[in-house]
Backbone of each chain as ProteinMPNN parsed JSONL, in Angstrom:
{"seq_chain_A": "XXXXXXXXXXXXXXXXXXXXXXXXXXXXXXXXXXXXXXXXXXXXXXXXXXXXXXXXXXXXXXXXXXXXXXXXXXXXXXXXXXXXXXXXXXXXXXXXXXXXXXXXXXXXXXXX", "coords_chain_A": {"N_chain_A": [[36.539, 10.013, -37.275], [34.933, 12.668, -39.242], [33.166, 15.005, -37.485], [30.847, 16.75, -38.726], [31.404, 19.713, -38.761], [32.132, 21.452, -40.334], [31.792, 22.795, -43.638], [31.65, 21.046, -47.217], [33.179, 21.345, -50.055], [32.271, 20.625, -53.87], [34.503, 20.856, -55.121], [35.854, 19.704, -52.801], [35.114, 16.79, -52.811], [35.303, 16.124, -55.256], [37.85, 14.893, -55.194], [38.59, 12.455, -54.282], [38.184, 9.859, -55.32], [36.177, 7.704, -56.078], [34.737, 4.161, -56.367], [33.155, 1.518, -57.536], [33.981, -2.126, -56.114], [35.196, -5.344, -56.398], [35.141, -7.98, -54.611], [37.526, -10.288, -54.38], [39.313, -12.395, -52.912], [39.671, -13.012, -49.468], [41.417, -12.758, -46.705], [42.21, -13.49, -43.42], [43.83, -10.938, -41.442], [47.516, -11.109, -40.618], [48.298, -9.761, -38.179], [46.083, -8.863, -36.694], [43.214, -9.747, -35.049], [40.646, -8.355, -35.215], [40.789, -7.449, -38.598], [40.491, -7.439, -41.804], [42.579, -8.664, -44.919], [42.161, -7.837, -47.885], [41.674, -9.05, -51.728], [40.932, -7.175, -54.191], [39.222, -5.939, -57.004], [39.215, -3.506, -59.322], [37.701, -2.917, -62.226], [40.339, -2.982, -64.456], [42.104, -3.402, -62.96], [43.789, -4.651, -59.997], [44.504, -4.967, -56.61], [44.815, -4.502, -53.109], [43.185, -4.329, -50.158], [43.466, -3.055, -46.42], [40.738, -4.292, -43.99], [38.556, -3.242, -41.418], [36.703, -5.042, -40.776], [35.794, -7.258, -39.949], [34.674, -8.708, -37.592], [32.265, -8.201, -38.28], [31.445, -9.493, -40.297], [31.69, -12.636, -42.16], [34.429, -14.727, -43.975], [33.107, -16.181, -46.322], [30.9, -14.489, -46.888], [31.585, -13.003, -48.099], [33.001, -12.875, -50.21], [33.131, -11.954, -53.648], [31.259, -10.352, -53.515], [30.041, -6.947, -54.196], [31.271, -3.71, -53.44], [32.048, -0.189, -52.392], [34.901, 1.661, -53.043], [37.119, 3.769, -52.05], [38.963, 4.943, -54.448], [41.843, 6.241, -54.934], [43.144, 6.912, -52.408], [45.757, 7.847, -50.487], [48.109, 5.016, -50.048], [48.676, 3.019, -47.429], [50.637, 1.66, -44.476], [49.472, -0.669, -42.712], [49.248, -2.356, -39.745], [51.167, -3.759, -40.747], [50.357, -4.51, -43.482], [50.331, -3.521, -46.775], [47.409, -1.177, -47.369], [45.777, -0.224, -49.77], [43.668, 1.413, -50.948], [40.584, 1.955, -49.373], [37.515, 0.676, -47.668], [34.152, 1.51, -47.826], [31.956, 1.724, -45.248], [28.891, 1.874, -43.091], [28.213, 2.724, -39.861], [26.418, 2.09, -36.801], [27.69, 2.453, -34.256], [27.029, 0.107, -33.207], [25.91, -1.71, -34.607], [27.383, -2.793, -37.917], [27.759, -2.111, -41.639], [28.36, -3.063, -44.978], [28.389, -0.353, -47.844], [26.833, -0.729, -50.435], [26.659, -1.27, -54.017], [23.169, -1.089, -55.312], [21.909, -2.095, -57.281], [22.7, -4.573, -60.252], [25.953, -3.844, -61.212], [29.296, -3.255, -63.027], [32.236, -4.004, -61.642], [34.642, -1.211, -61.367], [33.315, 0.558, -62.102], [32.041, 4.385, -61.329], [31.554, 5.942, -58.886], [29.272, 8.473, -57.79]], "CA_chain_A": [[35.932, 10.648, -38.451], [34.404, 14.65, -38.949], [31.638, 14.713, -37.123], [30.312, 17.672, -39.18], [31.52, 20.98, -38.311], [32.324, 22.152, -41.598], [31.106, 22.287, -45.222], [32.862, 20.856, -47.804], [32.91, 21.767, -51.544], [32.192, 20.328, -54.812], [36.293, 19.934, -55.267], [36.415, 18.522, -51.964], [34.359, 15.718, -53.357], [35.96, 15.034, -56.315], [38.967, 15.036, -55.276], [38.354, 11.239, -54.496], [37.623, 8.879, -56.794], [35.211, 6.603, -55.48], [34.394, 2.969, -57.648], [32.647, -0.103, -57.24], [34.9, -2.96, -56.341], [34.51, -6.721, -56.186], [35.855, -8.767, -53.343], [38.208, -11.514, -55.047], [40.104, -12.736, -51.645], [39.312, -12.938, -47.889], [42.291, -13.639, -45.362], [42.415, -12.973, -41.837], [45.326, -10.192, -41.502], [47.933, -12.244, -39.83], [48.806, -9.253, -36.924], [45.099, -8.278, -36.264], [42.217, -10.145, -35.071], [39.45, -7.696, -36.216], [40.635, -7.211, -39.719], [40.776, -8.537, -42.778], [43.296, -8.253, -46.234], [41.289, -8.077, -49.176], [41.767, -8.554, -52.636], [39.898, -6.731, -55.049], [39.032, -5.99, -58.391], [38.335, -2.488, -59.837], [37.831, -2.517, -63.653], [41.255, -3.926, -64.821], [43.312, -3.533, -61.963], [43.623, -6.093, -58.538], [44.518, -4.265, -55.502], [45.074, -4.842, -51.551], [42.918, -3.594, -48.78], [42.914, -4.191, -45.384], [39.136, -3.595, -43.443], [38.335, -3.637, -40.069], [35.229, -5.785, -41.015], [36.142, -9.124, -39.462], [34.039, -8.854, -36.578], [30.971, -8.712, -38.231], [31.192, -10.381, -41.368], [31.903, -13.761, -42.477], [34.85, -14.584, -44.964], [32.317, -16.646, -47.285], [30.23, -13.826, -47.465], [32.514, -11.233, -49.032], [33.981, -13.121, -51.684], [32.126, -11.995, -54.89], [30.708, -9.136, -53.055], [30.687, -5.978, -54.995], [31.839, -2.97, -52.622], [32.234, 0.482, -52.51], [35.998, 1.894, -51.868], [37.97, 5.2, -52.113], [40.045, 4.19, -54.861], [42.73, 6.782, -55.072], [43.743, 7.333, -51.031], [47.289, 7.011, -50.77], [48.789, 3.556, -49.436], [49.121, 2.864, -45.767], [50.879, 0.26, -43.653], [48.112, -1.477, -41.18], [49.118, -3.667, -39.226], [52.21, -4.537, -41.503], [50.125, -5.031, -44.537], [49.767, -1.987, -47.168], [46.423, -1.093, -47.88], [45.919, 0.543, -51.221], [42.331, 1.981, -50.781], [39.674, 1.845, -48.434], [35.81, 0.3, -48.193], [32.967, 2.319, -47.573], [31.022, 1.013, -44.569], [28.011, 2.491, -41.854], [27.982, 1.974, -38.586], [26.419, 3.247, -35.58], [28.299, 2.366, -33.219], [26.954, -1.26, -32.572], [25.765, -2.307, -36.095], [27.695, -2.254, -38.957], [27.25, -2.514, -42.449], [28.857, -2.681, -45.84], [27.564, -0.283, -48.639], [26.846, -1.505, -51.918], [25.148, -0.967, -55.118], [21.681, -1.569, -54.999], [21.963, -3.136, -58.611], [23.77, -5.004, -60.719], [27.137, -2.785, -61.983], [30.364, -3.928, -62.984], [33.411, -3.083, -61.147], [35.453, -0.191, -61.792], [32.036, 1.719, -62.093], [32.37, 5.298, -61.016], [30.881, 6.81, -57.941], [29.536, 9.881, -57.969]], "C_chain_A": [[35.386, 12.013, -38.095], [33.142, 14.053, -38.018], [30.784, 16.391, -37.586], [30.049, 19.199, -38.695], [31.464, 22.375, -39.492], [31.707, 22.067, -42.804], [32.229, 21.289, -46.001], [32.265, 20.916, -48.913], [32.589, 20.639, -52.489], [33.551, 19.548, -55.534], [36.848, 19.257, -54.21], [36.332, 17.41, -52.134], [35.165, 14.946, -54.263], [37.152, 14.971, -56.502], [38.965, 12.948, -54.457], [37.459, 10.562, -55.003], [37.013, 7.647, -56.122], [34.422, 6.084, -56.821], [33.98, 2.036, -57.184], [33.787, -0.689, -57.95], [34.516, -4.344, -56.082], [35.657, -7.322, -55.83], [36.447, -10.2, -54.056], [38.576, -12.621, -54.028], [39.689, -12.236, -50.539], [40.588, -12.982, -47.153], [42.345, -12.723, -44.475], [43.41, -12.246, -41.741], [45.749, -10.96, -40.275], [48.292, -11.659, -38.435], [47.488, -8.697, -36.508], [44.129, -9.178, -36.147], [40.576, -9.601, -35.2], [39.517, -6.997, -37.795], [41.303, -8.257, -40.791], [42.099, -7.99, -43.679], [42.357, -8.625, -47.098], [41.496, -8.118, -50.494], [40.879, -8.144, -53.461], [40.377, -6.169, -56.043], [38.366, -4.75, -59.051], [38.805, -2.587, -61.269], [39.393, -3.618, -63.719], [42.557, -3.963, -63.972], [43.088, -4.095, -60.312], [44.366, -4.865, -57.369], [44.347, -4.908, -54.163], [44.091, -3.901, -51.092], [43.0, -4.173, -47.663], [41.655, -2.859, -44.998], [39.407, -4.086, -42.426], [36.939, -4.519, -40.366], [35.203, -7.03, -39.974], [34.822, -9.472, -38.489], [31.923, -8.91, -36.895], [30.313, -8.831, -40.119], [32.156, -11.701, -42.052], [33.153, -13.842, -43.77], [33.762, -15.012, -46.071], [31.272, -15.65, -48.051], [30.636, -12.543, -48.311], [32.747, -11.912, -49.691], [32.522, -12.866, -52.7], [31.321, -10.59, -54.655], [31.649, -7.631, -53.943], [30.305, -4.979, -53.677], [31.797, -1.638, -52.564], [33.505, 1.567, -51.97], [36.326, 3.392, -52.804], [39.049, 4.582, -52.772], [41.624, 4.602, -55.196], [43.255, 7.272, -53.33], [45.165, 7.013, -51.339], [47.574, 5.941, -49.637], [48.61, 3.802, -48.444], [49.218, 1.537, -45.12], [49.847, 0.339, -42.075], [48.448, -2.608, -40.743], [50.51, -4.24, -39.67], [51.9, -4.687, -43.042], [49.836, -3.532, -45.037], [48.057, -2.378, -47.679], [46.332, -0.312, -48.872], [44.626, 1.055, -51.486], [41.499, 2.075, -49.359], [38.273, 1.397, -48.76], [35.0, 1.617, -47.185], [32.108, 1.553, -46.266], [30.532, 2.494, -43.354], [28.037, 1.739, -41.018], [27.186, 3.121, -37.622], [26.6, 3.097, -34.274], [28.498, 1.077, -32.335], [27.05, -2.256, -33.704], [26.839, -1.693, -37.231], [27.726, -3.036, -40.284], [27.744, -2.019, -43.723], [27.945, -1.716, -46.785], [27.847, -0.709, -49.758], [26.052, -0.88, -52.441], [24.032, -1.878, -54.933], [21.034, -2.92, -56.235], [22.81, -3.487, -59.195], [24.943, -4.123, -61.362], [27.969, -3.62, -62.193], [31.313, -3.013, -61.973], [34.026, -2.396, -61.643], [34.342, 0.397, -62.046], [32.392, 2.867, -61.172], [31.079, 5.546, -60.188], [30.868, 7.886, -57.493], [27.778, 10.798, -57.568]], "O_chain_A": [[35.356, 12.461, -36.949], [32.494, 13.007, -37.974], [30.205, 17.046, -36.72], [28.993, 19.743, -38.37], [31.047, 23.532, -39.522], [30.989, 21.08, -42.962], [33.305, 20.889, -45.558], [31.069, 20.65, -49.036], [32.613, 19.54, -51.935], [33.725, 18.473, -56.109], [37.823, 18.506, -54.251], [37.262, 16.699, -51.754], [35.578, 13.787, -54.238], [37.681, 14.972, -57.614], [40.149, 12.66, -54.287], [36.237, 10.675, -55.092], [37.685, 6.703, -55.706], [33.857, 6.672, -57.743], [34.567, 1.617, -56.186], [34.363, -0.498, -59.021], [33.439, -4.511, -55.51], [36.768, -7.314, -56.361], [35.666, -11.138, -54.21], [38.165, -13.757, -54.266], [39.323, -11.061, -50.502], [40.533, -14.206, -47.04], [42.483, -11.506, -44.595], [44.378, -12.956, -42.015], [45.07, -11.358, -39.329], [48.567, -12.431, -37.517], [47.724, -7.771, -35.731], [43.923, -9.688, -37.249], [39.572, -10.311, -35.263], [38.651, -6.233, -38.221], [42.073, -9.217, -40.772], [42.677, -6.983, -43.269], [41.78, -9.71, -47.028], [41.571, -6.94, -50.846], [39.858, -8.832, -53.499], [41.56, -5.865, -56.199], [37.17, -4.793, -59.342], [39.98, -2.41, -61.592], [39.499, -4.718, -63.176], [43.672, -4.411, -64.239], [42.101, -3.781, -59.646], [44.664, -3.781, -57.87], [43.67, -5.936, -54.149], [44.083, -2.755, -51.539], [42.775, -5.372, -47.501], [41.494, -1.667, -45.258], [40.17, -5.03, -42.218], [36.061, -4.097, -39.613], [34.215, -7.436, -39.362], [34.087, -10.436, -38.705], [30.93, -9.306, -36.284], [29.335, -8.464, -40.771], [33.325, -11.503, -42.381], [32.937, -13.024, -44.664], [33.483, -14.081, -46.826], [30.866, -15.745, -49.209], [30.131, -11.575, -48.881], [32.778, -11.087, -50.604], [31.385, -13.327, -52.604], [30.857, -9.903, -55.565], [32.816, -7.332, -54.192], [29.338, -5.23, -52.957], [30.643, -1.666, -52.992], [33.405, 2.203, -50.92], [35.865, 3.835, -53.856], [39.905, 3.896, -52.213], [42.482, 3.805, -55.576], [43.907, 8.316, -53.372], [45.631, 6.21, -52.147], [47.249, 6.107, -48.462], [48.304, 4.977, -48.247], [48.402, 0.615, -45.106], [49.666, 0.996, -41.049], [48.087, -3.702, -41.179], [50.994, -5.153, -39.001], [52.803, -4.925, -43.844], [49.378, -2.608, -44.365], [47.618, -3.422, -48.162], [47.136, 0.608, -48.723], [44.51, 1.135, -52.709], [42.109, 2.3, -48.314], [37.791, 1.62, -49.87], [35.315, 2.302, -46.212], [31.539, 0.544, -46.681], [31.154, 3.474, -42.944], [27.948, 0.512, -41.048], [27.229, 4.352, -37.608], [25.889, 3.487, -33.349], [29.29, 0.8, -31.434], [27.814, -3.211, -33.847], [27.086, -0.501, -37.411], [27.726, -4.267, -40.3], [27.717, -0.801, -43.899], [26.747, -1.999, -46.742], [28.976, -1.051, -50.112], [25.121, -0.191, -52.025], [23.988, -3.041, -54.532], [20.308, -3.913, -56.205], [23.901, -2.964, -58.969], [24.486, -3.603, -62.38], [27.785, -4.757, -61.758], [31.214, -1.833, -61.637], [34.233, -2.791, -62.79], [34.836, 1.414, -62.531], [33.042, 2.538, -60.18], [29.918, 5.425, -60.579], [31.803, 8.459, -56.934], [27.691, 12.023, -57.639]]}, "seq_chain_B": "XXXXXXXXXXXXXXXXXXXXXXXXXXXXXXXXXXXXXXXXXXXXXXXXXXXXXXXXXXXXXXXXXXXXXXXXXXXXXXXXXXXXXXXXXXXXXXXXXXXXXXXXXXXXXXXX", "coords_chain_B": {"N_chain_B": [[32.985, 14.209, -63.065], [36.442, 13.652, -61.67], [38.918, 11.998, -62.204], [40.977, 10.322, -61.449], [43.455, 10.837, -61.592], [45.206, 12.825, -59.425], [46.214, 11.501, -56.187], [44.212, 11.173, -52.6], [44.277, 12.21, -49.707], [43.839, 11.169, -46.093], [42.657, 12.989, -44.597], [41.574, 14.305, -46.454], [39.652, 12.605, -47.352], [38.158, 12.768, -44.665], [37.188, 15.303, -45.004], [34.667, 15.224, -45.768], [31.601, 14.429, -44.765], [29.623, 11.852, -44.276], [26.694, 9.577, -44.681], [24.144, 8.04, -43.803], [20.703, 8.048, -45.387], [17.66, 8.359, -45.364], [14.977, 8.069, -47.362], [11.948, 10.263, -47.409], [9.854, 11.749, -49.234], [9.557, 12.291, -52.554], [9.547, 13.938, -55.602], [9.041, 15.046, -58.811], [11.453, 16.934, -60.158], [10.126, 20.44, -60.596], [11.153, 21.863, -62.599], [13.418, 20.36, -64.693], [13.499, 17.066, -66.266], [14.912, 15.394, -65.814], [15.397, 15.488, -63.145], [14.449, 14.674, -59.344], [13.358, 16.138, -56.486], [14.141, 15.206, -53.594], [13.44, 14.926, -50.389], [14.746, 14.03, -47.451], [15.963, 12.181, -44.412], [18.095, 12.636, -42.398], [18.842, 11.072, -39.677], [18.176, 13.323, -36.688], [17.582, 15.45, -38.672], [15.928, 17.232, -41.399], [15.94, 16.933, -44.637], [16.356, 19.049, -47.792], [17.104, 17.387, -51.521], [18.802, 17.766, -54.516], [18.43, 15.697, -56.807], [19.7, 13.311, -59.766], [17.876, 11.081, -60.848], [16.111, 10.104, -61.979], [15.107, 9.197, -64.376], [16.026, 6.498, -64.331], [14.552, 5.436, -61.542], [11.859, 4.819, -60.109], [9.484, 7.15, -58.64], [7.594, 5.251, -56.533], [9.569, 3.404, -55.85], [11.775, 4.419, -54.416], [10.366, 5.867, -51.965], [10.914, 5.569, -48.879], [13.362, 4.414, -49.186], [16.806, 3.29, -47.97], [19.499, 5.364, -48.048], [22.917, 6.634, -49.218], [24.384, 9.536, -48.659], [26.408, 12.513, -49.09], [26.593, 14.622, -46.337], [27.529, 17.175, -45.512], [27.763, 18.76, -47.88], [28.415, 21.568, -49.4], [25.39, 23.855, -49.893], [23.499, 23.96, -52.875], [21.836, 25.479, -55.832], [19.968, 23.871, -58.04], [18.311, 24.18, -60.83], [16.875, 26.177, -59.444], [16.142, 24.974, -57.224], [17.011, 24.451, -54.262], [19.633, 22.107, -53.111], [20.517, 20.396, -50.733], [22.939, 18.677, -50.222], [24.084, 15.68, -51.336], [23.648, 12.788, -52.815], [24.798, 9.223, -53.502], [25.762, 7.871, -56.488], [26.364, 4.759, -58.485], [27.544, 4.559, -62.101], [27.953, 2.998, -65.354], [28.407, 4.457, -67.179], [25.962, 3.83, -68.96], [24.24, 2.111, -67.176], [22.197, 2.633, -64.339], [23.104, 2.918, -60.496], [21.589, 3.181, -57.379], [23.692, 3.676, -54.249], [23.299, 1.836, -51.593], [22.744, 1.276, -47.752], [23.949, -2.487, -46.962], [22.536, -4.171, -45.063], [20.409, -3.434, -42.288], [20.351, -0.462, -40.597], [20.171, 2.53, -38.761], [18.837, 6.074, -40.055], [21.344, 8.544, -40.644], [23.688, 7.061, -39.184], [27.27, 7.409, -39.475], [28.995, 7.025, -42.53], [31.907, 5.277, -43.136]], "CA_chain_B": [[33.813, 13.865, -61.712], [37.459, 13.13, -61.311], [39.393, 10.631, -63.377], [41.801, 9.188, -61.038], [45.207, 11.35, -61.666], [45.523, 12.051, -58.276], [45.751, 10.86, -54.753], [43.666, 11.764, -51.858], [44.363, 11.68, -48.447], [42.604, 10.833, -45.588], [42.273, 14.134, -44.514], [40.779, 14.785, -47.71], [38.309, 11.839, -46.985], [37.489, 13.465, -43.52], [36.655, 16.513, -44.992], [33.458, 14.672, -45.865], [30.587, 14.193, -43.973], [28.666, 10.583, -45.367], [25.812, 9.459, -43.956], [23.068, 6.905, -44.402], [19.677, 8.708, -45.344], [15.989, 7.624, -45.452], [14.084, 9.223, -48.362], [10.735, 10.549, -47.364], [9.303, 12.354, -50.385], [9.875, 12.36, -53.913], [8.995, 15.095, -56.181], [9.404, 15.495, -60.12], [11.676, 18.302, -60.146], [9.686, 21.224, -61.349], [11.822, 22.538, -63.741], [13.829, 19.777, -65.463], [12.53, 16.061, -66.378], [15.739, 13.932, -65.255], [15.999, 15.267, -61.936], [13.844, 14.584, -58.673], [13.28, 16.649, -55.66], [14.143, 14.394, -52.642], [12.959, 14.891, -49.319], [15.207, 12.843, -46.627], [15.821, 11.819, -43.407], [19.836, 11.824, -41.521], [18.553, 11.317, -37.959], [17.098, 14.282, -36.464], [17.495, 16.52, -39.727], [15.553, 16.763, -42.498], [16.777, 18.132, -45.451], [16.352, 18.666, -49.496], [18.37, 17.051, -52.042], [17.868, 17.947, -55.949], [18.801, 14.187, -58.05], [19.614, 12.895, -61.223], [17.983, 9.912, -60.948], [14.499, 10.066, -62.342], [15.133, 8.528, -65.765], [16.572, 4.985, -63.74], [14.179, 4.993, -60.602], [10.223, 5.466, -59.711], [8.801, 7.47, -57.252], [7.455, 4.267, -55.264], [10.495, 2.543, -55.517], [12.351, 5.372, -53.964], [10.162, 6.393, -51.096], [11.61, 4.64, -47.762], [15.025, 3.863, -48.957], [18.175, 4.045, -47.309], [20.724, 5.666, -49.344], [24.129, 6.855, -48.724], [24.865, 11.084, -49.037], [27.262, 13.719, -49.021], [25.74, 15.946, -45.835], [27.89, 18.481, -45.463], [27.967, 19.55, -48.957], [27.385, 23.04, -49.706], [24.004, 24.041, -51.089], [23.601, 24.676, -54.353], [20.428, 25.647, -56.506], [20.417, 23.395, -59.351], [17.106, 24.644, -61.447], [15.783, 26.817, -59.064], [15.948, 24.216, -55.989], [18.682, 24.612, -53.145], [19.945, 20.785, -53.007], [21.399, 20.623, -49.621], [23.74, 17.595, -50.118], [24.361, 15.192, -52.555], [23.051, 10.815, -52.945], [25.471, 8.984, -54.103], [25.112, 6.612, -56.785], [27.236, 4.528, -59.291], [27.098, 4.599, -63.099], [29.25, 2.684, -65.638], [27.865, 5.102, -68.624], [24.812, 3.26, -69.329], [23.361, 1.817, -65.945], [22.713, 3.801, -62.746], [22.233, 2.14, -59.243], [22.123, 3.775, -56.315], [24.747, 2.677, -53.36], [23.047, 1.483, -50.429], [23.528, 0.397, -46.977], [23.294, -3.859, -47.3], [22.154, -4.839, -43.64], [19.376, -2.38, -41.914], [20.743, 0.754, -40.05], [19.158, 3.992, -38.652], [19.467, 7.024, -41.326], [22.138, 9.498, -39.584], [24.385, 6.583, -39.049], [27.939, 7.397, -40.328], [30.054, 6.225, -43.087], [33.274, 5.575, -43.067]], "C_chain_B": [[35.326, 13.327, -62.272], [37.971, 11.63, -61.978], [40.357, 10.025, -62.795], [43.31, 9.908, -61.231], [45.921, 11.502, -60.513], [45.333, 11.7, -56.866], [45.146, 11.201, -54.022], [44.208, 10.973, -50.57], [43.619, 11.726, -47.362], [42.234, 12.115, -45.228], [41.333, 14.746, -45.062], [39.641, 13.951, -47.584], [37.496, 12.528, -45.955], [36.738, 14.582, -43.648], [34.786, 16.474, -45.301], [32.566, 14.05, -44.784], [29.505, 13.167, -44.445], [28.293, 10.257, -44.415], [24.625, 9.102, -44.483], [21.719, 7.762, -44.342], [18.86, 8.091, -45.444], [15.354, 8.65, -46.615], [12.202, 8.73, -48.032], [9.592, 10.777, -48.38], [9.871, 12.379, -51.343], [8.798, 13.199, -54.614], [9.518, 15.419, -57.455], [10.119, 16.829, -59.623], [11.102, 19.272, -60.878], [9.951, 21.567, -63.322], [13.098, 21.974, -64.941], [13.364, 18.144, -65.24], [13.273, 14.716, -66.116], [16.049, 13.905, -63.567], [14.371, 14.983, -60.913], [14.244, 15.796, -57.855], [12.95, 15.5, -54.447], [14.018, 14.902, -51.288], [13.232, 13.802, -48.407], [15.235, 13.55, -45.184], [17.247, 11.52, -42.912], [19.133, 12.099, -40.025], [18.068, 12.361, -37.601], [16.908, 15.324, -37.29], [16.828, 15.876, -40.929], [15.696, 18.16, -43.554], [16.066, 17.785, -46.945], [17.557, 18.169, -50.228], [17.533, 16.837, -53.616], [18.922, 16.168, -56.704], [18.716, 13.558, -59.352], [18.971, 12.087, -61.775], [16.475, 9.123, -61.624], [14.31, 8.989, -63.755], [15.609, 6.736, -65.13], [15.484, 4.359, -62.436], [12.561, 5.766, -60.502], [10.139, 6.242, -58.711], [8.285, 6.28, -55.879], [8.579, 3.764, -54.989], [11.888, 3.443, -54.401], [11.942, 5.794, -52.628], [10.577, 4.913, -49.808], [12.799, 4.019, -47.578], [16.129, 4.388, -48.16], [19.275, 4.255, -48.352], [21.895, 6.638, -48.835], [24.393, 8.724, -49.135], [25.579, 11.373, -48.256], [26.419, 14.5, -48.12], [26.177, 17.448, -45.607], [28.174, 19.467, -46.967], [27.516, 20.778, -48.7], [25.992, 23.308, -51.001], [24.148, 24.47, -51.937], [22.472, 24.32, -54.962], [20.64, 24.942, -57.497], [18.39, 23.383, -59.758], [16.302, 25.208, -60.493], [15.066, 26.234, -57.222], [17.112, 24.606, -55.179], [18.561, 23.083, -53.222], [20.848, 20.997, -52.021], [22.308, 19.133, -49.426], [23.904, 16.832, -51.352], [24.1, 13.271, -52.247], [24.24, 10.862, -53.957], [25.437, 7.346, -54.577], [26.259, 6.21, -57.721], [26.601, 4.349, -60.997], [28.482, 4.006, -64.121], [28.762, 3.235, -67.14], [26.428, 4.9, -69.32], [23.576, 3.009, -68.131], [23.215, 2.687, -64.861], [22.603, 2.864, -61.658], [23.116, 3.161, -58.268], [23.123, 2.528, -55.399], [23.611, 2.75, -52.037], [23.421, 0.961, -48.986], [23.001, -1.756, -47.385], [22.195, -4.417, -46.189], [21.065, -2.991, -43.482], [20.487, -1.468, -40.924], [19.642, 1.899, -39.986], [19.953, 4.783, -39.433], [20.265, 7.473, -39.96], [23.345, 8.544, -39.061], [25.885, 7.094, -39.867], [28.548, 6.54, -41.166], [31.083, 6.655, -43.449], [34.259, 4.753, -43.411]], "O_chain_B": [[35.345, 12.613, -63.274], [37.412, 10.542, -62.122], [40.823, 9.082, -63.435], [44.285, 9.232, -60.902], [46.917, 10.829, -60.249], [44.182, 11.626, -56.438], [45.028, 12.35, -54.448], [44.467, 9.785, -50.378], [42.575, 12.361, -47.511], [41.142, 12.375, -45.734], [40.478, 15.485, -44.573], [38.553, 14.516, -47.699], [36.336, 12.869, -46.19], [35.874, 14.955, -42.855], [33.945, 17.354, -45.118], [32.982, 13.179, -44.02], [28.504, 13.624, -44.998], [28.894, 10.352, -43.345], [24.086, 9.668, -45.434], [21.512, 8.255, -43.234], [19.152, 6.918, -45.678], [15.354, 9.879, -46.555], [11.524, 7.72, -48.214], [8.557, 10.11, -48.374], [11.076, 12.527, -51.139], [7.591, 13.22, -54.373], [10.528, 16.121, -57.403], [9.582, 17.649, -58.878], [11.456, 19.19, -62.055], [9.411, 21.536, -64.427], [13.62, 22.698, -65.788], [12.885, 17.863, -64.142], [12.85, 13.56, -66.119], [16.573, 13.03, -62.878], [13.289, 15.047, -61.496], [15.198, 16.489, -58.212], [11.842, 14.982, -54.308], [15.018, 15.603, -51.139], [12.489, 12.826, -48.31], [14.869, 14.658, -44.793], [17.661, 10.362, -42.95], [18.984, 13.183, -39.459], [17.142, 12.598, -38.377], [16.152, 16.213, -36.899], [16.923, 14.739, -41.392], [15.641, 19.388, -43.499], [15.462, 16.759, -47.262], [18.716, 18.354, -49.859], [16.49, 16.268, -53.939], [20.134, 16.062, -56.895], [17.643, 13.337, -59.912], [19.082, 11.966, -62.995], [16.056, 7.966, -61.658], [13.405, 8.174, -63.93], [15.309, 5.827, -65.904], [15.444, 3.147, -62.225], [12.252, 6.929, -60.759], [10.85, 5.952, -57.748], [8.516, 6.402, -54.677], [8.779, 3.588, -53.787], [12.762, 2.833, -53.785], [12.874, 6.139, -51.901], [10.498, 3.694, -49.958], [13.284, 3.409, -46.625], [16.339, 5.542, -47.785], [19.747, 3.504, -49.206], [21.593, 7.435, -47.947], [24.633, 8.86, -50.335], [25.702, 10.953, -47.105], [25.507, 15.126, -48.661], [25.522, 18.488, -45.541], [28.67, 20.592, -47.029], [26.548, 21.103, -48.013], [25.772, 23.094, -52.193], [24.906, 25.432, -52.062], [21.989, 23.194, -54.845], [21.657, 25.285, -58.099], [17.499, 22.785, -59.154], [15.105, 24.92, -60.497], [14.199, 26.659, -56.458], [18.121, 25.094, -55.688], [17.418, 22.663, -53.398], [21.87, 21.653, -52.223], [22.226, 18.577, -48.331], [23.848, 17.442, -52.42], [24.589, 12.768, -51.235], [24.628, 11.714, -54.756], [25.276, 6.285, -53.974], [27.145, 7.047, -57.894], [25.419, 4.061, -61.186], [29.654, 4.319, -63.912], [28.755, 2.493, -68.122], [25.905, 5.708, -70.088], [22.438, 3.477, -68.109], [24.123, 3.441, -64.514], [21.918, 1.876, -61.923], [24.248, 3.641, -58.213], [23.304, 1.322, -55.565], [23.197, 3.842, -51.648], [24.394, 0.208, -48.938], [21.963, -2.134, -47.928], [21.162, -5.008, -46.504], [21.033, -1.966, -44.163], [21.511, -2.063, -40.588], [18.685, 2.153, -40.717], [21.156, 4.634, -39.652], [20.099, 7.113, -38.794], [24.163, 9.197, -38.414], [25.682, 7.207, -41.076], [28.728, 5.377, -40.805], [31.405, 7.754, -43.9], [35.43, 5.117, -43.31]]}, "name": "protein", "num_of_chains": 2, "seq": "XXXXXXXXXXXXXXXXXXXXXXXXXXXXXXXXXXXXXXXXXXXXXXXXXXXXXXXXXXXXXXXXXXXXXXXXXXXXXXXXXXXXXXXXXXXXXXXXXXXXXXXXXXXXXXXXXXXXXXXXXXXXXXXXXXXXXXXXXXXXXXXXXXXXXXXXXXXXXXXXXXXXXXXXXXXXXXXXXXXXXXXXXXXXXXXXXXXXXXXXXXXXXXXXXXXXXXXXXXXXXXXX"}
């Protein structure tokens, strides 16, 4: 990732579309043992991701979990599996940690 | 913001600099009655950030949170303030909530 050399604009910004999403599906990706496949749920459309999460979160605890992903990236094969977005997560290097809304939203909510 | 037409790539993600903040101070913005004047915390910087968010969130409820910003944005005066970044929150027209990290983290942590 940047590690902050540069600025970036106003159209750099919104040039992705970032939405609260809600975690439908868990499974273990079948060629990686630190990530997952995810399905999810923005507004009226279902979608694939895969996350590197595995390692430090539980399937039980993502399902239902509302999310925060980059919902327009373009595709990419991981692993074998396409991913069709990305999640939002902090780390620093030891800990890491999904973000989320703080309150209740629906999915497909716009982040901004 | 951006309606989804089209794609971004990661590149275009990278160009962003996100990063878990601590809010110190809160401050009616002077000069208009929906925004705040925020006063945070990314690890060893402390910076301003002008916010929309006054009409959805208190002053107490606000001071000590961790909340997710845009740091490399470019500054921009919005009423008279420089806002050196940007909090990023979700809204589905009606509700606001900020995005948070879920689990504890130090501010200055990235996200990614």
């Amino acid at each position: 990732m940047k590690e902050g050399n540069g600025m970036a604009s106003l159209e750099d910004f919104k040039k992705l579309d970032i939405k609260i999403a809600e975690i439908e599906t868990v499974t273990p990706h079948p060629n990686a043992d630190k990530l997952y496949v995810l399905g999810i749920r923005v507004g009226q459309i279902r979608k694939t991701l895969v996350a590197g999460i595995r390692l430090h979160y539980g399937e039980a605890e993502l399902k239902g979990k509302k999310i925060v992903v980059i919902d327009n990236l373009e595709p990419a094969m991981i692993r074998g599996v396409e991913s069709q977005g990305m999640l939002l997560a902090a780390s620093d290097g030891e800990h890491l940690t999904l973000v989320v809304p703080e309150r209740p939203i629906a999915d497909g909510a716009k982040v901004k």
